[in-house]
N, C-alpha and C positions, 0 to 999 in steps of 0.2 A: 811705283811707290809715290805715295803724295809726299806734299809738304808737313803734314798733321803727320805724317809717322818718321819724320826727319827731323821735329822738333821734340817727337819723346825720343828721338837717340841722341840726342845732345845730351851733354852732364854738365853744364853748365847754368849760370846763376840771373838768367834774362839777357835782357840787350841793355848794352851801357851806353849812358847818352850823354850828352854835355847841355849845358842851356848856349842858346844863340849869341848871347855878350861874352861869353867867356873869349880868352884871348889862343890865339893859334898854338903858342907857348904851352899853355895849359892844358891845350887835347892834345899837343905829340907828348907830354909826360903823362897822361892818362893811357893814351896810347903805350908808351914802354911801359907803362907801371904793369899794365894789364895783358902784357904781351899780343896784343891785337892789331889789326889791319884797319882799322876802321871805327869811327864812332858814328853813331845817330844826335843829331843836331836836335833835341825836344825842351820845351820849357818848363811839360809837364811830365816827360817820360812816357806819355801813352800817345803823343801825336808828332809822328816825325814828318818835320820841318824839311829835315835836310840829311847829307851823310857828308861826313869827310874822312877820307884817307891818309894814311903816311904818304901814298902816290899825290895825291891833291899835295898838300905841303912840301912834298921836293920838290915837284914841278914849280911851287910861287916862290921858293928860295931860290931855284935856278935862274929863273926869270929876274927877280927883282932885290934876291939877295937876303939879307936875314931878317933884316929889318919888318918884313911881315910875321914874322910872329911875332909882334904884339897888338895885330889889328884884329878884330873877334871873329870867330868861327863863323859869324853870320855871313861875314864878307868873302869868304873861303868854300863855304861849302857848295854842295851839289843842290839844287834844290831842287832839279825836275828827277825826283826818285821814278827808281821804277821799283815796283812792289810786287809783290804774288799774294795769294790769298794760300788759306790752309787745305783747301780742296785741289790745287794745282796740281799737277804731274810734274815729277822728278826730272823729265827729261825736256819740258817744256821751258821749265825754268834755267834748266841747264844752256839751252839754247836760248832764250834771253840772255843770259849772261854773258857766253860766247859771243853772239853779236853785237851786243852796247860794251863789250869790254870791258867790263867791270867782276868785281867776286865779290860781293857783298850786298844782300838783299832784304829789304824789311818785311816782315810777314805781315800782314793786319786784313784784320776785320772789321767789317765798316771803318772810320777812324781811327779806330784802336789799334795801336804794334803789338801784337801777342809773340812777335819772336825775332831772329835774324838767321839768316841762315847763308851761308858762305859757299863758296865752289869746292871747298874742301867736302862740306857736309856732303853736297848731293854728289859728286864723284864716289863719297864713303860708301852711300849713299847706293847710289847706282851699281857702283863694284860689289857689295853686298847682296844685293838680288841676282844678279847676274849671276853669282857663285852657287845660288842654291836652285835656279834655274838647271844651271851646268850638273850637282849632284842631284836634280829629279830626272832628268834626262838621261844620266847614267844610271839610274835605279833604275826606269823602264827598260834600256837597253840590256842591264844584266835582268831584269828578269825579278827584280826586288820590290 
């Protein structure tokens, strides 16, 4: 399965970003409001900057206490993204993710973010093909 057919089973409303001054504060209640893992760090929304996690923010609160959430997402985030394009494979990306340890991935072409796509997606993802593999496999075997 690619990427491009992982981003039409999404029902969701794009990727949600924050601009780079906003404060740490402000993306973990973006974060609850929107029950998500993760935001895209953009000024414009189509060129990610950065990403940051609920994981990024407890870790700088354990370290340093609460006191960083009030210093800006710019200072917080990830900035060496890793990305996929929409032509990638389901399981390539799966394994990226697996070994940078991360679950959250910006989609884009050339410059542009056309999506995000999470480890839940491509598991769904993955697990979905797998099943209809499994009933063409038993349709040849009976005979259907």
């Amino acid at each position: 399965m690619l990427v491009s057919q992982i981003l039409k089973l999404k029902a969701d409303d794009g990727v949600v970003t924050i601009a780079p001054g906003a404060t740490v504060s402000e993306a973990a209640q973006l974060l609850s409001a929107r029950k998500i893992g993760s935001v895209v760090v953009s000024s414009d929304g189509k060129l990610a900057l950065g990403i940051l996690s609920e994981r990024d923010i407890v870790r700088e609160i354990g370290k340093r206490g609460a006191g960083c959430l009030s210093e800006s997402v710019e200072s917080m985030m990830t900035s060496n993204l890793v990305t996929c394009v929409t032509t990638d494979r389901a399981d390539d990306v799966l394994g990226r993710m697996t070994q940078g340890r991360f679950r959250h991935m910006p989609v884009v072409e050339g410059d542009q973010m056309v999506g995000l796509i999470t480890l839940g997606d491509v598991v769904k993802a993955r697990l979905s093909e797998l099943a209809m593999e499994k009933d063409a496999l038993e349709g040849m075997i009976m005979g259907h």
